[in-house]
N, C-alpha and C positions, 0 to 999 in steps of 0.2 A: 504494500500500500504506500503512496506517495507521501503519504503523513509520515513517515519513518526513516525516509531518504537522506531527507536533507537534516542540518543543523537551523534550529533557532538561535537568535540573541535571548537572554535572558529579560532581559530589557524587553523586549516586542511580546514576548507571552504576558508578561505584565501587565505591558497596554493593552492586551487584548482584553485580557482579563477586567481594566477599569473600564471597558464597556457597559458593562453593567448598570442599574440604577445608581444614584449615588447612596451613599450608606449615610443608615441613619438607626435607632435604637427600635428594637420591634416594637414595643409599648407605642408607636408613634404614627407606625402605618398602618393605615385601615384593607382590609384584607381584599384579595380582586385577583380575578386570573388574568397571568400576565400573556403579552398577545405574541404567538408562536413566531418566533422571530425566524431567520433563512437562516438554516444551518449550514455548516461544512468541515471539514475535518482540518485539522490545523498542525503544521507539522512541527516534529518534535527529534529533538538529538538520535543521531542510532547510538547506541551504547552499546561496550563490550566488554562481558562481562561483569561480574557483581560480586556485594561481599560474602566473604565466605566462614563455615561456620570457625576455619583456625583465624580469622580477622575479628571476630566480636570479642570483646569485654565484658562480663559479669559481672555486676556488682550485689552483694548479698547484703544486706542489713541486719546483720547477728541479736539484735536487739527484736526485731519482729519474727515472730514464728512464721507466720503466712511465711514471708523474706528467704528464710531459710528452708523452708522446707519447698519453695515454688523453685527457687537460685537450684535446690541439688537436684531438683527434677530435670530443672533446664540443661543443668552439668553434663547428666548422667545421658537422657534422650538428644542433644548434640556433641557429646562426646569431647567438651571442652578441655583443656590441660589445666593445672595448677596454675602456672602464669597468664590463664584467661580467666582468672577468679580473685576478685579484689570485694574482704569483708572488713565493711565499715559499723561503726557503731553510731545509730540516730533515732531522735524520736520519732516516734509515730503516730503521727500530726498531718493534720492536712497542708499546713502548711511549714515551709522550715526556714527559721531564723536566717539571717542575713550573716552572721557569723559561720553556723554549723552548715553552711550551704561554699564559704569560703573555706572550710577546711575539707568540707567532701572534696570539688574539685580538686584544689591540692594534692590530696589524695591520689585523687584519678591521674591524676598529670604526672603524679613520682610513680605508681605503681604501672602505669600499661606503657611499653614499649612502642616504637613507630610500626610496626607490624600491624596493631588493635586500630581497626578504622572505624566501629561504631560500638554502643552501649546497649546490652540489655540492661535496666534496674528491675531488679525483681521484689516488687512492691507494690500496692496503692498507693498508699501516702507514706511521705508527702509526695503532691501531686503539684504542690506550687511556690513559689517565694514569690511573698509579694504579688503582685499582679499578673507575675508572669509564667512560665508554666515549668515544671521542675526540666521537662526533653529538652525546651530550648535555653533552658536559662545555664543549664550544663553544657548545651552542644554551643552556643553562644555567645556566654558571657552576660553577665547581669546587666541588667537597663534601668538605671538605680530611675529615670524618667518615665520610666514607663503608666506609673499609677496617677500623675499629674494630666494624663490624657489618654487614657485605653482606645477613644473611640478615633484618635488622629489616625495619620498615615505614617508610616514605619520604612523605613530601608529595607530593599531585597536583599534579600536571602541570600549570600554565596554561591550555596547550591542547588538555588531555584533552576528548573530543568537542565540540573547539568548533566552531561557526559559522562560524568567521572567515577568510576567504580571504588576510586581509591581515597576519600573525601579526606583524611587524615593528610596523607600525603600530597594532595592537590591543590585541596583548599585549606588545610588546619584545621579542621575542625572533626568532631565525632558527633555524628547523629546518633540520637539517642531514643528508646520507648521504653515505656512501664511494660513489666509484665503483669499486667493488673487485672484482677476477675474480681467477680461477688465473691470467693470462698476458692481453697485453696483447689477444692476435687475442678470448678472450673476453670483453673486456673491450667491446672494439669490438664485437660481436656484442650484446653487452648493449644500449646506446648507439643501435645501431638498432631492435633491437625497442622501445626506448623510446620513440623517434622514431615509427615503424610504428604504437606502439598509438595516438597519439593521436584521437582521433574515431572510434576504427573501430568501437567498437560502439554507438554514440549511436541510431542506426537501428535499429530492431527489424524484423526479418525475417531470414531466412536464417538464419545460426549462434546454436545455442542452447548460449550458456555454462555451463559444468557447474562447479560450485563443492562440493569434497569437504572435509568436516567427518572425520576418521578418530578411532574409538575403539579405543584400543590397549589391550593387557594391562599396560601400566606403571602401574602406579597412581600413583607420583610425580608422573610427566610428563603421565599423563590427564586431571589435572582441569582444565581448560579445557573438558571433555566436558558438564559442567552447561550450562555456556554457548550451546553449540550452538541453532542455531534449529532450527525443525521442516524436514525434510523433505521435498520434493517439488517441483514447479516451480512457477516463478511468474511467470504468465501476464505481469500487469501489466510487468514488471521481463525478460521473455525470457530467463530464467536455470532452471535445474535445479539444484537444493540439493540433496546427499547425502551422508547420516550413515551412514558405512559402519563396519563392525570391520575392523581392519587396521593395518599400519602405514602404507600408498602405496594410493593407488587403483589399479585394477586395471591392468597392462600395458597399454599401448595404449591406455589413457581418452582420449578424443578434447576438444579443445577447454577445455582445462584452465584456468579462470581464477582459481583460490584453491584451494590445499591447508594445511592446518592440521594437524600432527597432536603427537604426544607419547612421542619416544623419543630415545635417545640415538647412535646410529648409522640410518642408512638405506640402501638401496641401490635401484637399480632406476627412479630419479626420472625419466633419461633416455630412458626407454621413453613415458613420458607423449608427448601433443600439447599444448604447451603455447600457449596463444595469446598473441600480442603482448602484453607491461601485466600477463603473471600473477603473481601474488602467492603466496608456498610462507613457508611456517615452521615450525619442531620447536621444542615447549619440552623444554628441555634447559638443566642448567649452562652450558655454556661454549661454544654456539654460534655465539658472535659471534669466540671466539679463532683470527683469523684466521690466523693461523700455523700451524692444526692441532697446535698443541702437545698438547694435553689429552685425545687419541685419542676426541674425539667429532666427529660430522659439523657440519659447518660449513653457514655462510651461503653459502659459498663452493661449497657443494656444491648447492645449488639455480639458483645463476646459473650455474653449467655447466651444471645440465639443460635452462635453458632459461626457468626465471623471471627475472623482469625486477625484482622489487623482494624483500627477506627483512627478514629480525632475529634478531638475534640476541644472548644476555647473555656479557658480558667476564670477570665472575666470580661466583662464588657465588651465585645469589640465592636460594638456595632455591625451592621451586616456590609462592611467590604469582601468584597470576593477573594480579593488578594489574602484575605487571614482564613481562607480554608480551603479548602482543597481544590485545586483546577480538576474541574470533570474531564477533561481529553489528556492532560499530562499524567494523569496519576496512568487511566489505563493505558498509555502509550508506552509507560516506563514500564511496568509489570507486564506488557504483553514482550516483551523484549527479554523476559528472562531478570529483571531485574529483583531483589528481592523486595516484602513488604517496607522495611525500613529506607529503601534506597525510595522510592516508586510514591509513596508518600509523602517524605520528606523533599522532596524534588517537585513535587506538586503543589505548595505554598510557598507563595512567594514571600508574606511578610507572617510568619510562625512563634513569634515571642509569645503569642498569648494561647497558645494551643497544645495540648497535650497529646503525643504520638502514644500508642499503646497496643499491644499486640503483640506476636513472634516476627521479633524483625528477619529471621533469616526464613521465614516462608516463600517461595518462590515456585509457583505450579510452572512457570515457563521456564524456568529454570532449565537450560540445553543438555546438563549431565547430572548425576544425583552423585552427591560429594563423599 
C-alpha cells in the first residue's frame, strides 16, 4: 500500500492531525454528529524492525505485591536476564512525589545499559507526577509547567512517527508502559496474550483482522473522526477497516485488532473477540486515571476486555488530537511488525499527559517470533 512507501516529516503528520476541531474541554460542547468528512490514507515511515524482548527494561516495585509478582510473570513468560530487571523501592500512590520520581529515574539511568531501548513498569500506581503521566514523565523528562496549563499546546514528541527501532540510541530516550490491570490474574492474562500475539499475524491467510474506526454523537470526544482512513478491506495488508456510528463495534465482532472510539464511559467491550496484540482507546479527559477516580472509563477497562495495549490522558487535556493517538499512524506502525510500545508511542505527537499501558513487546506482525 502506498501509505507505507514513502517517509513522512514528523512535523506534516502533526499538521495533519491539527485538522481537526479546535480543542476545547468536553463539559463545553454540546453533542452532534460530526459530518463525514473525505477520507484517504496518509503515509507513514517504513520501519525496520522493532524492539526486542533482550532490548526492554523491567522495573519491579519490591514495595507492591501486584509489582512483584506481575514484574516475575513478565521475567519469566519473556525470558528477560538479570540485567533487564531493575527493583526499586516506592509508594503506592496514584500519584508520586516530585523527589521519589527524581530518584526512580536516576535509578533507571545508572542501572540499564545502552543496549535497554524501552521500559516495562510493572504496576498501576503511581500512574502520575503531577499532571503529567508517570510513561512520559520517565521516557521524557518532567515538565515542572505543565499543571499551569494542561489544556495548551505542547512540543512534538521526538519520536512522533519515527522510523527508528532503536529510540535509546537514536533519539535518547526510553519509551515506557504500565503493566497495569484491575488485579494481578489480569494482569497475567494480559502478559500472555502479549506473549501469544507475537508473529501471529505476519502470514496472511486465514484470519482476516477487523480494525473498527467508531463515530460517536460526542462531539468533544469525536474529533479524531477526520482522521479516520477510508473504509473497507485491504487486500494487500489482510485486514478489514470499518468506520462505523456507535460507541463499540457490534457484540460479538469477531477478530478485533484496533478499536478507536470517542466517549467518556463504555460498556459492553467484553463481548468483542478480541485477538492477541489488540489495541482499544477512548479519547476522553481522564482515561489514563487509573484509580477510577474521575467516574470515566479507564484504560483499565479495555485490558479487562481483552486488549492487550490502551492510552490513556492523566488530566485535563482538552480534546487536541495531537494528545492521543493518530488513528492511521498507530495502525501503520503495528501493521509493519512494529511492537505495541513502539506503534503507540509513535502515534502521539504531544504525550506528556497520557499514560501508555499494556505488553509493550506485543507485536502480531511481528516478521519472526524471537
Amino acid at each position: 500500500m502506498s501509505c507505507l512507501a514513502g517517509a513522512v516529516a514528523s512535523e506534516a503528520a502533526a499538521e495533519q492531525a491539527s485538522t481537526a476541531p479546535q480543542a476545547r474541554s468536553a463539559s463545553d460542547a454540546a453533542s452532534s454528529v460530526t459530518a463525514a468528512p473525505q477520507r484517504r490514507w496518509l503515509p507513514a515511515p517504513r520501519v525496520n524492525g522493532r524492539i526486542m524482548p533482550s532490548q526492554i527494561g523491567l522495573v519491579i516495585n519490591v514495595a507492591d505485591p501486584y509489582s512483584v509478582e506481575v514484574g516475575e510473570h513478565y521475567r519469566q513468560v519473556h525470558r528477560l536476564g538479570d540485567d533487564q530487571v531493575l527493583r526499586v523501592e516506592l509508594p503506592v500512590a496514584s500519584q508520586l512525589s516530585v523527589a521519589d520520581f527524581e530518584r526512580l529515574r536516576a535509578s533507571i539511568g545508572d542501572f540499564f545499559g545502552d543496549r535497554i531501548q524501552a521500559l516495562a513498569l510493572a504496576w498501576v500506581r503511581p500512574f502520575a507526577l503531577e499532571c503529567q503521566s508517570i510513561t512520559a514523565a520517565l521516557t521524557l523528562g518532567r515538565d515542572a509547567r505543565l499543571c499551569t496549563a494542561t489544556c495548551a499546546k505542547q512540543s512534538l514528541s521526538p519520536y512522533f512517527n519515527s522510523r527508528s527501532s532503536l529510540p535509546w540510541r537514536d533519539h535518547g530516550l526510553r519509551p515506557s508502559m504500565l503493566l497495569a490491570a484491575s488485579s494481578v490474574a489480569q494482569a497475567r492474562r494480559l502478559i500472555d496474550r502479549g506473549h501469544a500475539s507475537v508473529g501471529r499475524l505476519a502470514l496472511r491467510g486465514g484470519v482476516v483482522p477487523s480494525v473498527h474506526y467508531m463515530v460517536t454523537t460526542d462531539a468533544a470526544r469525536n474529533v479524531r473522526a477526520s482522521l479516520f482512513p477510508p473504509a473497507g478491506p485491504l487486500r494487500s495488508l489482510g485486514i478489514e477497516v470499518k468506520v462505523e456510528e456507535g460507541v463499540l463495534p457490534a457484540p460479538g465482532s469477531t477478530d478485533v485488532l484496533l478499536v478507536q472510539t470517542g466517549i467518556a464511559r463504555f460498556q459492553g467491550a467484553e463481548s468483542l473477540d478480541w485477538l492477541p496484540g489488540a489495541l482499544a482507546d477512548h479519547l476522553t479527559s481522564f482515561g489514563g486515571v487509573l484509580d477510577r477516580s474521575a467516574g470515566q472509563s479507564t484504560v483499565l477497562d479495555w485490558i479487562d476486555a481483552g486488549a492487550t495495549a490502551s492510552y490513556g490522558a492523566v488530566s485535563e487535556p482538552c480534546n487536541h488530537p495531537q494528545k492521543f493517538p493518530h488513528p492511521q499512524m498507530l495502525l501503520l506502525h503495528y501493521l509493519q511488525g512494529s511492537s505495541a510500545i513502539e506503534a503507540y508511542w509513535k502515534s502521539v505527537a504531544w504525550p506528556r499527559q497520557g499514560v501508555f499501558v499494556g505488553d509493550p513487546l506485543a507485536a502480531p506482525y511481528a516478521r519472526m517470533r524471537p
